[in-house]
BADRENTI-896612 format. One record per residue (C-alpha): residue number from 1; z, y, x. Coordinates in Angstrom, 2 decimals, decimal comma. Each point is the difference from the previous one (the first is absolute). Example, Ala and Ser with C-alpha at 12.3 -4.5 7.8 and 13.67 -1.06 7.14 Angstrom:
<sites>
+--------+---------+---------+---------+
: drenza :      zz :      yy :      xx :
+--------+---------+---------+---------+
:      1 :    7,80 :   -4,50 :   12,30 :
:      2 :   -0,66 :    3,44 :    1,37 :
+--------+---------+---------+---------+
</sites>
This chain:
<sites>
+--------+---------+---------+---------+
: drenza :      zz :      yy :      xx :
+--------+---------+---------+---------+
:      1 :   99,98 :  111,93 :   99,38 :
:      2 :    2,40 :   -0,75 :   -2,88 :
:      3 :    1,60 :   -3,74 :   -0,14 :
:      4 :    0,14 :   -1,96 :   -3,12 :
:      5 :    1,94 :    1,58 :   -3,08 :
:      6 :    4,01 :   -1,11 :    0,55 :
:      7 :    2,08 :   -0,07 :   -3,54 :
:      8 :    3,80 :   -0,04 :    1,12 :
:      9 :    0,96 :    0,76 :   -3,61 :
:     10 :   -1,24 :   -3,34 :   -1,09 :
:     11 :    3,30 :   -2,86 :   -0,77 :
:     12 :   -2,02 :   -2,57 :    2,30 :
:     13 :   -0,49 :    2,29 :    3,04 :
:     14 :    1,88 :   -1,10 :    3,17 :
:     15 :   -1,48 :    2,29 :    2,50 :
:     16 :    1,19 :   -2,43 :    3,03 :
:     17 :   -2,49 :   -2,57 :   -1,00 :
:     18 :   -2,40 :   -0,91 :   -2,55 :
:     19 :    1,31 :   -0,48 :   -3,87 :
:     20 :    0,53 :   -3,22 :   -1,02 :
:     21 :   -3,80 :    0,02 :   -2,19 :
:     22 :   -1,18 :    1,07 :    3,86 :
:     23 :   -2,66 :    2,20 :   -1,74 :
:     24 :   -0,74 :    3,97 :    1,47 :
:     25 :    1,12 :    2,18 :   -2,21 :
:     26 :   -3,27 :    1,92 :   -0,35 :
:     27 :   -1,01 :   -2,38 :   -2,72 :
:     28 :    2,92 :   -2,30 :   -0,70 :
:     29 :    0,24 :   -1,26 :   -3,70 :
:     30 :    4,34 :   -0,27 :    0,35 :
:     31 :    0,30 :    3,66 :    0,97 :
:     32 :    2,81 :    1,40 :   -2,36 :
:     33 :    2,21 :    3,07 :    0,60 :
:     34 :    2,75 :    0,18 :    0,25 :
:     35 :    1,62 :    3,16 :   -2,42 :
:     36 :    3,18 :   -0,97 :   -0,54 :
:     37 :    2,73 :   -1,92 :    2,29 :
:     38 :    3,66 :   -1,33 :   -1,34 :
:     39 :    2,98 :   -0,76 :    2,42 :
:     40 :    2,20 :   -2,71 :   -1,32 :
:     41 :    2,98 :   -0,40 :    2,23 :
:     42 :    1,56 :   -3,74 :   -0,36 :
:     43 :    1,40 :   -1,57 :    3,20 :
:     44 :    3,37 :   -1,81 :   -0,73 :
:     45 :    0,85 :   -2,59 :   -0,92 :
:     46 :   -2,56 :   -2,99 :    0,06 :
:     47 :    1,06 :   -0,72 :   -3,59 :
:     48 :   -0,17 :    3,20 :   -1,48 :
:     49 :   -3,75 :    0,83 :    1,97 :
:     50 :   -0,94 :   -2,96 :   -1,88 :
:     51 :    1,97 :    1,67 :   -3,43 :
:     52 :   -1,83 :    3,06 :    0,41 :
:     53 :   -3,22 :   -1,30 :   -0,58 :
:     54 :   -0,23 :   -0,46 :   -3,63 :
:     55 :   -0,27 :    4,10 :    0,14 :
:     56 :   -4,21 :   -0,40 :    1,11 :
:     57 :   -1,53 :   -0,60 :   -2,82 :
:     58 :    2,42 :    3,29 :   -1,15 :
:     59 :   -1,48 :    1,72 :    2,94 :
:     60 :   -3,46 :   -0,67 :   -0,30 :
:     61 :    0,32 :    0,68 :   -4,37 :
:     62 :    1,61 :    3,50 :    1,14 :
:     63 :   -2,25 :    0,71 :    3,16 :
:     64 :   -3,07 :   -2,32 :   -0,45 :
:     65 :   -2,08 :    1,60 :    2,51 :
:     66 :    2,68 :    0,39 :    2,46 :
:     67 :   -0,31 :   -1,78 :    4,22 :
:     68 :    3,60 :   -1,66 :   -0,10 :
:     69 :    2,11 :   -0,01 :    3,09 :
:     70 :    3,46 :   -2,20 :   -0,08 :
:     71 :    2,09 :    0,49 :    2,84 :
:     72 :    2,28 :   -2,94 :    0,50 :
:     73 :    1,76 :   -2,05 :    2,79 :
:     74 :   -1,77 :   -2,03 :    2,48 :
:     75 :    2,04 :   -3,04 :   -1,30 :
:     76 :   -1,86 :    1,02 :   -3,41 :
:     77 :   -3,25 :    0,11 :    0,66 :
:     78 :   -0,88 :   -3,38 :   -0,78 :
:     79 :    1,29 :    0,50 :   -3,71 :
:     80 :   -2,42 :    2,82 :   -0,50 :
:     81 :   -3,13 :   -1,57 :    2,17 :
:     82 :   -3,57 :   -0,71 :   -2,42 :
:     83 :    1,93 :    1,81 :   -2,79 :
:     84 :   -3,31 :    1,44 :   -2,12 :
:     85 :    2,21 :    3,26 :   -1,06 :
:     86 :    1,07 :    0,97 :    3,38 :
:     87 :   -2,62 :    1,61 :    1,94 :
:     88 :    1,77 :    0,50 :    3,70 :
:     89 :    3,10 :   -0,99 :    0,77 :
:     90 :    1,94 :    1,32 :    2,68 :
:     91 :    2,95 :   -1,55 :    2,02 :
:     92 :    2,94 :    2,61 :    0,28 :
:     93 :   -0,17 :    0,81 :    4,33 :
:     94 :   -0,51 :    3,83 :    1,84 :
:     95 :   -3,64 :   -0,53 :   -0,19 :
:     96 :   -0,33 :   -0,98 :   -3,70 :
:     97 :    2,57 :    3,12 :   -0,52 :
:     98 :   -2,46 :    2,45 :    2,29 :
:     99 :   -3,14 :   -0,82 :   -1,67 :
:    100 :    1,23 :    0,91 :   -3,52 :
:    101 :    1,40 :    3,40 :    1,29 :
:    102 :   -3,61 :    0,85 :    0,63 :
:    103 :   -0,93 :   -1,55 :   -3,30 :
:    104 :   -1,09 :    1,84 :   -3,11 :
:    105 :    2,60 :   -1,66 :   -2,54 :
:    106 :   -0,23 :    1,12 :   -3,90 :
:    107 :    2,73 :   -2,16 :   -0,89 :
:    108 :    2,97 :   -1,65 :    1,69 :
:    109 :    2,55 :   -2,92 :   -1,77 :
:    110 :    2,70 :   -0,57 :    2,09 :
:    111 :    2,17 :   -2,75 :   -1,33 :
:    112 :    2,18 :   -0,67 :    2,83 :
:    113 :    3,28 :    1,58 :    0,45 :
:    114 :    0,42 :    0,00 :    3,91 :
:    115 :   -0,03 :    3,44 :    1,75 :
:    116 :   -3,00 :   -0,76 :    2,34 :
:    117 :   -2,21 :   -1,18 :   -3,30 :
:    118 :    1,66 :    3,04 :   -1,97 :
:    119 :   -0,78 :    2,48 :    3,17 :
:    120 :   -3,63 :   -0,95 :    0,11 :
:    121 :   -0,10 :    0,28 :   -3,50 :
:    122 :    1,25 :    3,36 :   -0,38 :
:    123 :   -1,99 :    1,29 :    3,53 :
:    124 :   -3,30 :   -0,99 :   -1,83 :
:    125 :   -2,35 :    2,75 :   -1,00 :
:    126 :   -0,41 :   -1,36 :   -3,56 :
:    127 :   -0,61 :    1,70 :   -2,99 :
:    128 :    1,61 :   -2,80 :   -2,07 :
:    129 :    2,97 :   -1,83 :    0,71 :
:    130 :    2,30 :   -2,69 :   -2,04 :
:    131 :    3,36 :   -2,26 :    1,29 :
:    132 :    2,19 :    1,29 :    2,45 :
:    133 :   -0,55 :    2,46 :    3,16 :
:    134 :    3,26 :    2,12 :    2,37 :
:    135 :    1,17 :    3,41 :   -0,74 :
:    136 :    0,16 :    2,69 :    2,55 :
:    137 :    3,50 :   -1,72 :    0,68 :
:    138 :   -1,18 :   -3,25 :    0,98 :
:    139 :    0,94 :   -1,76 :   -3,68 :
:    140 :   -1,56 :   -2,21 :   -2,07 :
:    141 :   -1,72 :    1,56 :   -3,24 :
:    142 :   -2,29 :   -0,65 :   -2,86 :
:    143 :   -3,60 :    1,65 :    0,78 :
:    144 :   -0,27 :    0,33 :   -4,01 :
:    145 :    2,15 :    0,12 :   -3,04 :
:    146 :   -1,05 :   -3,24 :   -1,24 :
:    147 :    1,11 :   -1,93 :    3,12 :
:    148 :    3,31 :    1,44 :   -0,91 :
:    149 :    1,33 :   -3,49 :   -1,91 :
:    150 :   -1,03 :   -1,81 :    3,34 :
:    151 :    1,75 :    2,16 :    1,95 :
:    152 :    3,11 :   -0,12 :   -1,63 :
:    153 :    0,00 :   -3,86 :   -0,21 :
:    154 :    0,67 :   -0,13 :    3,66 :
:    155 :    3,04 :    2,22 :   -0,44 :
:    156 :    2,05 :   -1,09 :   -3,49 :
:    157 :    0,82 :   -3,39 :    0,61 :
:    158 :    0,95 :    0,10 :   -3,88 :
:    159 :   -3,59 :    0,76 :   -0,96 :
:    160 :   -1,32 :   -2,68 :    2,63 :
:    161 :    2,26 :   -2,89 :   -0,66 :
:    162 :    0,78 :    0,44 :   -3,88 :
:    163 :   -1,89 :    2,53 :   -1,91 :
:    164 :   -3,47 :   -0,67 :    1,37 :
:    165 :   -2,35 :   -2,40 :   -1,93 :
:    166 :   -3,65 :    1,24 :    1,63 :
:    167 :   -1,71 :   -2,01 :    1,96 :
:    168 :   -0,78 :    1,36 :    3,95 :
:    169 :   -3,65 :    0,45 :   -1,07 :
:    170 :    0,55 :    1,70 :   -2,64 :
:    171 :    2,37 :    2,56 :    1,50 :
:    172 :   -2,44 :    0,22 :    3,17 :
:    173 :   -2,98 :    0,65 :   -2,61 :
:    174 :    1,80 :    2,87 :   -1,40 :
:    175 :    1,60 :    1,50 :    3,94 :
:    176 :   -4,14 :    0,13 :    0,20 :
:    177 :   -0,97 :    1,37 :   -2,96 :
:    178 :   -2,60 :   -3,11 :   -0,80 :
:    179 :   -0,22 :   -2,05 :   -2,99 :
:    180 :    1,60 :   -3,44 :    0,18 :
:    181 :   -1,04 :   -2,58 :   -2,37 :
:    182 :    2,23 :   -2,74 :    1,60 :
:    183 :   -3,05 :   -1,03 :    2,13 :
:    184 :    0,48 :   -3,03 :    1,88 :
:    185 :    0,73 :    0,19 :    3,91 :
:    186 :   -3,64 :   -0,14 :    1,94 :
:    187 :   -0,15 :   -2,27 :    3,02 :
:    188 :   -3,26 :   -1,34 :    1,52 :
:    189 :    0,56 :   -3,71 :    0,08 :
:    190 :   -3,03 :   -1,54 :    2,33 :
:    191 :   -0,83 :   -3,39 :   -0,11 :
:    192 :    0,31 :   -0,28 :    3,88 :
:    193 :    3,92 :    0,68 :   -0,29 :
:    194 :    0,55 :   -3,18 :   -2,05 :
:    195 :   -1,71 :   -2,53 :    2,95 :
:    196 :    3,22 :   -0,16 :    1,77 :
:    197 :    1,67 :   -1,41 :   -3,11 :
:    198 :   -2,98 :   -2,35 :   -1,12 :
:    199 :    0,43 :   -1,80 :    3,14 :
:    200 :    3,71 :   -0,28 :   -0,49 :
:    201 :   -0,69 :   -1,67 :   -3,49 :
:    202 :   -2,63 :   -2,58 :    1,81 :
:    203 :    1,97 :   -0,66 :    3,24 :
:    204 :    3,23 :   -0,45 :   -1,68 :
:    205 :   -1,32 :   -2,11 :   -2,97 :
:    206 :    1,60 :    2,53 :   -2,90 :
:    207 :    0,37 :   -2,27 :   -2,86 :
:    208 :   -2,80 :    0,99 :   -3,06 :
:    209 :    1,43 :    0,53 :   -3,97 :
:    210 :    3,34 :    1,14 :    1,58 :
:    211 :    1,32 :    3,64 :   -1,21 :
:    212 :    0,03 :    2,52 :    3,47 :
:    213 :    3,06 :    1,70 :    0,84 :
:    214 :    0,31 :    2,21 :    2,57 :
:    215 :    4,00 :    1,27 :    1,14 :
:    216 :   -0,15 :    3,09 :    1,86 :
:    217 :    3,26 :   -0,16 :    1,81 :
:    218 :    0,17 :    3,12 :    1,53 :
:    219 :    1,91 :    3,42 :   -0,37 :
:    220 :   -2,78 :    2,74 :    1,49 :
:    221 :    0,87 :    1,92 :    2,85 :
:    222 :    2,48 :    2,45 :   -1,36 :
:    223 :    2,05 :   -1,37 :   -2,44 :
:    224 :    2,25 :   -3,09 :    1,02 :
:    225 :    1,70 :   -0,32 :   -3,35 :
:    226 :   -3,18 :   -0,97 :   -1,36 :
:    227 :    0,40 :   -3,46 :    0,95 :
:    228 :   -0,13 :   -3,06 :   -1,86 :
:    229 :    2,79 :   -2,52 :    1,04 :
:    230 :   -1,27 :   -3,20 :    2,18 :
:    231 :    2,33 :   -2,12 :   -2,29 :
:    232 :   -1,69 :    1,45 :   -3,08 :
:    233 :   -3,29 :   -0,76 :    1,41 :
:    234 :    0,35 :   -3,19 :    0,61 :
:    235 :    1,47 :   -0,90 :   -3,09 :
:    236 :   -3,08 :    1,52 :   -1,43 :
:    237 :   -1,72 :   -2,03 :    1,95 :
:    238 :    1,25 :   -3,04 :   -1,30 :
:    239 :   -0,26 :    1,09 :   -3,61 :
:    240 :   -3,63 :    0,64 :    0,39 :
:    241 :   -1,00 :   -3,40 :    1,79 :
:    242 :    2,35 :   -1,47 :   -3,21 :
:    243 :   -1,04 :    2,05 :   -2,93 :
:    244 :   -3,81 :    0,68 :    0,61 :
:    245 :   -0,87 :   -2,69 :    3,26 :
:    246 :   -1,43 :    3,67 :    1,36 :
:    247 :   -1,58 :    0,70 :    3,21 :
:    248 :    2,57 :    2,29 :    1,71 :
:    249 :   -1,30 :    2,15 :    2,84 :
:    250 :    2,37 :    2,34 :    2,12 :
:    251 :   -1,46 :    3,47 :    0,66 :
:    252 :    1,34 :    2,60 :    1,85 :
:    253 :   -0,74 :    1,94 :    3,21 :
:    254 :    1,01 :    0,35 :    3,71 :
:    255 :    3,89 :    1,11 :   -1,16 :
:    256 :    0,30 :   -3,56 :   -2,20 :
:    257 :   -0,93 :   -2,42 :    2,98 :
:    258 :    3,28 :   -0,99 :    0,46 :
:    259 :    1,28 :   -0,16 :   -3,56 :
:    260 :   -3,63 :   -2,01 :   -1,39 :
:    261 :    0,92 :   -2,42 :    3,06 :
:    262 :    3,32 :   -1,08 :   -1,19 :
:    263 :   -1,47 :   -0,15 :   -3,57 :
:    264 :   -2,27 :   -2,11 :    1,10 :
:    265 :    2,22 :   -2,25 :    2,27 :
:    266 :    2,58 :    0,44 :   -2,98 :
:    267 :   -2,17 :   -1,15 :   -2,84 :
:    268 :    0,47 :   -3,38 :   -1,57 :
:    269 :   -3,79 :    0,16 :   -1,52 :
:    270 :   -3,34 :    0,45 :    1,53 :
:    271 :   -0,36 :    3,47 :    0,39 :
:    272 :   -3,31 :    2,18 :    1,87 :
:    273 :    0,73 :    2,77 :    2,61 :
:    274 :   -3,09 :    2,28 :   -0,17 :
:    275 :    1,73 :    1,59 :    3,29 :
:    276 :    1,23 :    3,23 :    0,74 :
:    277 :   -2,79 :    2,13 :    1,95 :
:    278 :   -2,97 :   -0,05 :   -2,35 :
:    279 :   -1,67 :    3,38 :   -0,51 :
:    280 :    0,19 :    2,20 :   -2,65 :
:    281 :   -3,28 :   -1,49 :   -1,35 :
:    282 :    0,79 :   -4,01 :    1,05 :
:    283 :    3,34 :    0,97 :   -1,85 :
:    284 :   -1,90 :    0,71 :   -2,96 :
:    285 :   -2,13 :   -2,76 :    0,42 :
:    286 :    3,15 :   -1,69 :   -0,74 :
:    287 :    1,08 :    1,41 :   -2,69 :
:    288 :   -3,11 :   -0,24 :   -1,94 :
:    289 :    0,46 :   -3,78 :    0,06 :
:    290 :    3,36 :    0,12 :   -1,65 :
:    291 :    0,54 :   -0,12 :   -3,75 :
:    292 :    3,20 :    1,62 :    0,02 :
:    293 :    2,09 :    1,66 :    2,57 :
:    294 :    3,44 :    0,55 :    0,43 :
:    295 :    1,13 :    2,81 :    2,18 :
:    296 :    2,51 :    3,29 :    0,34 :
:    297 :   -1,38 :    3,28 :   -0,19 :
:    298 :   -1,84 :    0,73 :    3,10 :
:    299 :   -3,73 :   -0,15 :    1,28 :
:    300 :   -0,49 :   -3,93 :   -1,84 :
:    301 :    0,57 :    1,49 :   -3,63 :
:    302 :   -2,49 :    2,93 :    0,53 :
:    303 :   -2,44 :   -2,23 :    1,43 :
:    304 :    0,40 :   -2,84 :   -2,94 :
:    305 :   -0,01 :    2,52 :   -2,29 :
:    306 :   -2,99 :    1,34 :    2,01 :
:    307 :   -2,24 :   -3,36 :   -0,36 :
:    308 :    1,54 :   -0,39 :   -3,75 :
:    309 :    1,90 :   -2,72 :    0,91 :
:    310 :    3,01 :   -1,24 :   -2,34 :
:    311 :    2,86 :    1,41 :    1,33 :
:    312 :    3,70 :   -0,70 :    0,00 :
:    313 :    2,18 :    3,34 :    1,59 :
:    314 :    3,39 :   -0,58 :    1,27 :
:    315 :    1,68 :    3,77 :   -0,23 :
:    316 :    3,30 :    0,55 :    1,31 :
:    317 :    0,75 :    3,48 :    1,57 :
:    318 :   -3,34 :    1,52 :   -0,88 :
:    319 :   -1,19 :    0,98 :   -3,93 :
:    320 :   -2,09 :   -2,57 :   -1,72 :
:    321 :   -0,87 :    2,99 :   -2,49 :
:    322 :   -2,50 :    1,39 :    2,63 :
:    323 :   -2,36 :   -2,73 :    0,32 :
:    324 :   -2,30 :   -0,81 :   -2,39 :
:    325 :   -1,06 :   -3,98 :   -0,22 :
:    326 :   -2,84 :    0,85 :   -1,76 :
:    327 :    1,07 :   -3,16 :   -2,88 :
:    328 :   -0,57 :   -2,51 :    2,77 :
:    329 :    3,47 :   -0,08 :    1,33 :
:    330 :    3,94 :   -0,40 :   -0,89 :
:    331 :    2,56 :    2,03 :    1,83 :
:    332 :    3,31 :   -1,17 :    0,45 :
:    333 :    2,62 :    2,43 :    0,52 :
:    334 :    3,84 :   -1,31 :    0,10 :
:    335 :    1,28 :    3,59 :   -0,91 :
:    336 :    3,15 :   -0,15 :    1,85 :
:    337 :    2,05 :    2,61 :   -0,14 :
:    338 :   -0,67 :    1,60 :    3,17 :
:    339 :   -3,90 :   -0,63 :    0,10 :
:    340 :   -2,81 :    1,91 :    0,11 :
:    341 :    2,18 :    1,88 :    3,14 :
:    342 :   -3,19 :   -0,03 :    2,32 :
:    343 :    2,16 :   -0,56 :    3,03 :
:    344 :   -1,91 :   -1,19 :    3,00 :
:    345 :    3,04 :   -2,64 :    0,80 :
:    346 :    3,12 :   -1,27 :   -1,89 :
:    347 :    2,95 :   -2,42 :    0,94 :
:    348 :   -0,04 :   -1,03 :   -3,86 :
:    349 :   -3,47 :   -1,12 :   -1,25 :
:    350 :    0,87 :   -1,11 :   -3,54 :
:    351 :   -2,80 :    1,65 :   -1,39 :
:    352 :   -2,31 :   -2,73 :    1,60 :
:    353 :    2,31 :   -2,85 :   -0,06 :
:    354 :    0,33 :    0,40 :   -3,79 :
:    355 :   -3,27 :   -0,81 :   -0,59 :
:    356 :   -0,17 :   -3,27 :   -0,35 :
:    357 :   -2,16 :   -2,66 :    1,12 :
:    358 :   -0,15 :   -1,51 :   -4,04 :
:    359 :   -0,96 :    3,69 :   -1,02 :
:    360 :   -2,98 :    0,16 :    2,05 :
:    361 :   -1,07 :   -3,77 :   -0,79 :
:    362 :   -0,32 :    0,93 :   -3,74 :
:    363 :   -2,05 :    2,86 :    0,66 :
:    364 :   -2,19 :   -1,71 :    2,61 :
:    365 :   -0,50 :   -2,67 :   -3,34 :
:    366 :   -0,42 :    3,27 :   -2,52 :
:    367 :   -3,30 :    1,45 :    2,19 :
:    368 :   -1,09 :   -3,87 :    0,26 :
:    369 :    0,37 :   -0,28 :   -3,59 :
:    370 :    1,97 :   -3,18 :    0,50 :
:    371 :    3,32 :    1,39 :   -1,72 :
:    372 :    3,06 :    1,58 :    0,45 :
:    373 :    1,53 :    3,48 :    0,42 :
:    374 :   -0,09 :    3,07 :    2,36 :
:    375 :    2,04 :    1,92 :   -1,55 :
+--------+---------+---------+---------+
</sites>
């Protein structure tokens, strides 16, 4: 006696438990093979996950019939969740890793650069593959001639810190061989993720017809010379509660507890701590509510830029050339001598110091459209 007709080829099937339209799939309207599967490889860091999506809608133009698989950190998952273009994603651990060596794979993007995201792109049985994989000596190399300019980016600080003028979405659309037509980033903003900061507003009585800045005072994990000087912050501070009478909210995560609590203790003006261990999504939430934000170049800008927020960058040892504002943003680079160096740590920090607190006014007033100068 034969069961009922089981379709494991369909992009909804499960096999542990029902899909989620729960129907059998003898008859099920949703059933849809799957024909063709593409790998993209993305894990590190938070920022640049969030980067790398503007390369979908590329995706889906080149393969538009494709099931989508992004493999990314589990830190990174939340960045990617209810995205409409991704259709699995998959958090980088053994049993993610073991389930795609079984996997029939017609295409693989790897994007990372670290040898265990490399190695599994290179061990893949793929007829396709784009970015960077090993050789049989353990080294990093392009997969395919046109992620050659990628490649060597990481290598010729020349070409990185001087020569380049492309954007990181543009050179990762062309290490995959998709068309880039400076799409925006894609994140799934729900309307759940912004409760946390509605009842912020409410409880803390958030003065109405005031302009919404949000200061992003932190660094990021890995680079310490990314940060802002407390002095320089507050005497921001003081210039926005003079110039514009602005609502002035301190953002940050976990790592700026201490620094938003002096800031706050520190401030002559009425200032709002949104806190330091919101979610990803209650972060967000957060962010949506400002009308500009002020921040370095970490996880903040990607996710302003992200919700299409008006943005003002603070660069120092990293390139402002690389990241595109999308005409909603001012970046402010002091171009000292020594900067971009990328150095995780320096006993120096000019190139942050010399931005100035007066620079970063004016271009908070230019996106406001209440005057002055970014540049």
């Amino acid at each position: 006696m034969s069961g009922p007709t089981v379709k494991p080829d369909c992009r909804f099937f499960r096999g542990d438990k029902p899909c989620r339209f729960g129907y059998p799939c003898d008859d099920c309207p949703h059933y849809a093979p799957v024909r063709h599967q593409v790998l993209l490889i993305k894990a590190r860091a938070q920022g640049d996950v969030l980067r790398t999506t503007p390369l979908l809608p590329g995706l889906r133009r080149k393969y538009p019939d494709t099931f989508l698989t992004w493999l990314t950190d589990p830190e990174s998952v939340p960045l990617l969740e209810n995205n409409p273009l991704i259709d699995r994603i998959l958090p980088f651990s053994l049993e993610s890793v073991l389930s795609l060596l079984v996997e029939r794979i017609d295409a693989v993007i790897c994007l990372d650069k670290e040898p265990e995201l490399a190695a599994l792109a290179t061990r893949l049985n793929a007829p396709e593959k784009y970015g960077f994989g090993l050789n049989a000596q353990g080294r990093l190399v392009p997969l395919n001639a046109a992620a050659e300019y990628a490649y060597r980016l990481g290598m010729d600080d020349e070409l990185k810190f001087r020569l380049n003028n492309r954007t990181y979405q543009d050179i990762a659309a062309e290490a995959a061989e998709v068309e880039y037509n400076r799409d925006e980033y894609l994140y799934a903003f729900r309307d759940e993720a912004g409760k946390k900061a509605a009842d912020f507003f409410r409880r803390r009585r958030v003065p109405k017809g005031r302009p919404a800045v949000g200061l992003n005072t932190g660094s990021g994990t890995k680079f310490e010379t990314k940060q802002w000087p407390e002095g320089h912050f507050l005497k921001l501070i003081r210039l926005l509660h003079r110039d514009l009478k602005a609502n002035i909210f301190l953002l940050g995560g976990p790592r700026e507890g201490a620094f938003n609590g002096r800031l706050l203790r520190r401030s002559p003006v009425r200032i709002f701590h949104t806190g330091t261990d919101n979610s990803l999504p209650e972060f967000a939430g957060f962010l949506e509510r400002m009308d500009v934000v002020v921040c370095s170049d970490t996880l903040a800008l990607h996710m302003a830029v992200a919700l299409k927020k008006r943005t003002v960058a603070l660069f120092g040892p990293t390139c402002p050339k690389e990241i595109d504002l999308y005409g909603r943003g001012v970046a402010l680079f002091s171009g000292a001598s020594c900067a971009p160096c990328y150095k995780q740590t320096c006993d120096d920090g000019r190139c942050m110091r010399d931005i100035k607190p007066e620079a970063v006014l004016a271009a908070v007033k230019e996106l406001l459209g209440t005057g002055g100068s970014g540049k």
